[in-house]
Phi, psi and omega in degrees: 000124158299145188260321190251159170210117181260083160315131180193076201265127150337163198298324195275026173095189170220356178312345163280341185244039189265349175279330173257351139316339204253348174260007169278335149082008212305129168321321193229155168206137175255087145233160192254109168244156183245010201224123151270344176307316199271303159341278178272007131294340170264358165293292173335303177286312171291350162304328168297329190254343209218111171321149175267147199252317197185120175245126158233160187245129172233136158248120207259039174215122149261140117122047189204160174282335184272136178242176185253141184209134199236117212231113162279099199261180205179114162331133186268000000 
């Protein structure tokens, strides 16, 4: 058992691999995304276990449309 778990899933998400998350059980999950779309589908499925704490949007492309986004989930 994990107390953190850091994500940082391809443009396609992580939503294929949330089934072995859920048996790693972690307290905190830090994830990072580059997509919001892929994002809140995967919010979705992890919400059912783990609250949201803290969303940040960071932008490392100025002058471009893409962020980065840092998500703090917390074990309910």
């Amino acid at each position: 058992q994990f107390d953190l778990v850091i994500l940082d899933p391809p443009r396609q998400g992580f939503h294929k691999g949330v089934v072995p998350l859920k048996n790693l059980n972690p307290k905190t999950i830090i994830y990072v995304s580059c997509d919001p779309t892929t994002l809140a589908r995967d919010l979705a499925v992890l919400c059912t276990k783990y609250d949201l704490q803290r969303l940040t949007m960071v932008d490392l492309f100025p002058q471009t449309y893409h962020l980065e986004t840092v998500v703090r989930l917390q074990r309910k």
